[in-house]
N, C-alpha and C positions, 0 to 999 in steps of 0.2 A: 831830410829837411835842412842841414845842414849845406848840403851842396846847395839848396835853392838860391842860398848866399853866397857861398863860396866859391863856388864852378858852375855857372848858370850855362854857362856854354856844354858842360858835359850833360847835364838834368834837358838840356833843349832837346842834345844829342839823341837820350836817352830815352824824353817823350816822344822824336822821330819815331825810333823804330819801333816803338812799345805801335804808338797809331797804326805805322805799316802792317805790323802783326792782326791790329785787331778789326781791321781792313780785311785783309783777307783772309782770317778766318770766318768773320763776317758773309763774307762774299761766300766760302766754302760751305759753311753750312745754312744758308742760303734756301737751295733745293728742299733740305729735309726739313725746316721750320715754316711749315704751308699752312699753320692753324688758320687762315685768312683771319678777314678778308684784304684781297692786297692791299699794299700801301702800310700794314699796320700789325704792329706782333704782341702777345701778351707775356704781362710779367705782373708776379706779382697777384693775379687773379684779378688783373684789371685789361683793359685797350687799351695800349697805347699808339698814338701816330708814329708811323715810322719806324724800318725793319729795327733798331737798335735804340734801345735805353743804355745810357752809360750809366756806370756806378762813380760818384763823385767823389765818397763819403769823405777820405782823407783831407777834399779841399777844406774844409770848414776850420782844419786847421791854419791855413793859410791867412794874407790880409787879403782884401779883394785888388789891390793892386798888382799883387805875387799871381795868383789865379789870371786874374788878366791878362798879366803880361808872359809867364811864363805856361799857364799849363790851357786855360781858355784856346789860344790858337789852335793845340791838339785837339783838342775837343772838336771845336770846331770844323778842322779837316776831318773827323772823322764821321760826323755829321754830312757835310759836302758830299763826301765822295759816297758814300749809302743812300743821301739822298734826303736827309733829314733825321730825326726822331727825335726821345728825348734825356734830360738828364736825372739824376737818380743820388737824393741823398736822404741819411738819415741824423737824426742831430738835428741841431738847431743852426738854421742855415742862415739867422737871418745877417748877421754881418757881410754874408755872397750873395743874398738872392739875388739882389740887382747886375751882379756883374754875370751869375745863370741864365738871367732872362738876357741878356743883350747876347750869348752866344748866336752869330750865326747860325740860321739850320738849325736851329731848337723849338721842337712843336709841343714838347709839353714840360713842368718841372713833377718827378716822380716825390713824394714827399714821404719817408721813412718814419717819421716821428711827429708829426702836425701840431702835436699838443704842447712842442719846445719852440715853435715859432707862434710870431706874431703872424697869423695867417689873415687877418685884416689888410696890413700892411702889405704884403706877399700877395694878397690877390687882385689889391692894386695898381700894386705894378706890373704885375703880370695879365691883367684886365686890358690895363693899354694900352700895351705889345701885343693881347689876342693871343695869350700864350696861357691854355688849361692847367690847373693846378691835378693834379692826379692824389686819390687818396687822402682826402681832407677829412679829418675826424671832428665830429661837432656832438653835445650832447644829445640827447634824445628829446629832450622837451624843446630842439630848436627842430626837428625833425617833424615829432607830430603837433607841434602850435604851427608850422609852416613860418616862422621866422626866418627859418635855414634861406627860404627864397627869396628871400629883401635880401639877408646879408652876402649870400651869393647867389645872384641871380641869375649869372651863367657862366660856363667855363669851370667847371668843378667836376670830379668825381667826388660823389661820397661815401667814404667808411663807417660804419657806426656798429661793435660789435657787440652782437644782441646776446644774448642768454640762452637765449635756446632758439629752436625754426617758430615758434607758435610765437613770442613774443617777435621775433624778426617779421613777422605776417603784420600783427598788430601794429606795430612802428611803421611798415609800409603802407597799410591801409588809412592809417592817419595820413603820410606824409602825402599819399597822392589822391590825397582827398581837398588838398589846398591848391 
């Protein structure tokens, strides 16, 4: 963190080849990550658009101008050159989210911790970029009253971790019953 200040030329350097790297490992294993359907890989135990989710988490210690200017453009190349996907943080992202959502080539934001952001806010803005939120935790009584679909009514996945399979049924028979 320290060089992000002090050697910004070296940390650039350094997000070069780390991208190059993770390009063409990317590209390497490739072949053997065919779960389909194309276009699209799973992590997490979710879909997501786009052969690659990046892991962010370290930005959020950043301001969102440091992300922007220094590590955003990596990101971004490495988005480009795969062809899209998306990004992946846990924490409370919301001091970044907006500088997440405006990366190039970013088809979804993966969400590690939902309950530390203001996810109101967050889907937002990511509602009008048309940029999914992945992994949104909401209680259960926004689930089976069907509030969940006024407050997101599209561009969502959602998480909700039930107690058991039989109460997982019930919470889904409710929710898709609205």
């Amino acid at each position: 963190y320290v060089d992000l200040c002090q050697d910004p030329a070296l940390v650039a350097e350094a997000m070069a080849t780390v991208a190059t790297a993770q390009i063409g490992f990317a590209r390497h294993l490739a072949p053997y990550m065919n779960d389909g359907p194309t276009g699209w890989t799973h992590q997490h135990g979710f879909l997501v658009r786009g052969p690659i989710l990046i892991r962010i988490d370290s930005a959020i210690m950043l301001s969102p101008r440091m992300y922007r200017e220094q590590i955003a453009p990596h990101d971004a190349r490495v988005l480009r050159e795969l062809g899209g996907g998306g990004l992946h943080s846990c924490g409370n992202i919301n001091l970044n989210g907006l500088e997440y959502l405006d990366v190039p080539s970013v088809q979804c934001l993966d969400l590690g911790q939902p309950d530390l952001n203001d996810l109101d806010r967050l889907y937002a803005m990511a509602r009008e970029r048309r940029i999914p939120l992945l992994r949104v935790s909401v209680p259960e009584h926004e689930l089976t009253s069907g509030s969940v679909l006024r407050r997101f009514p599209t561009g969502v996945s959602l998480l909700h971790p039930a107690k058991s399979l039989a109460d997982a049924r019930r919470i889904m028979t409710a929710y898709l019953s609205h």
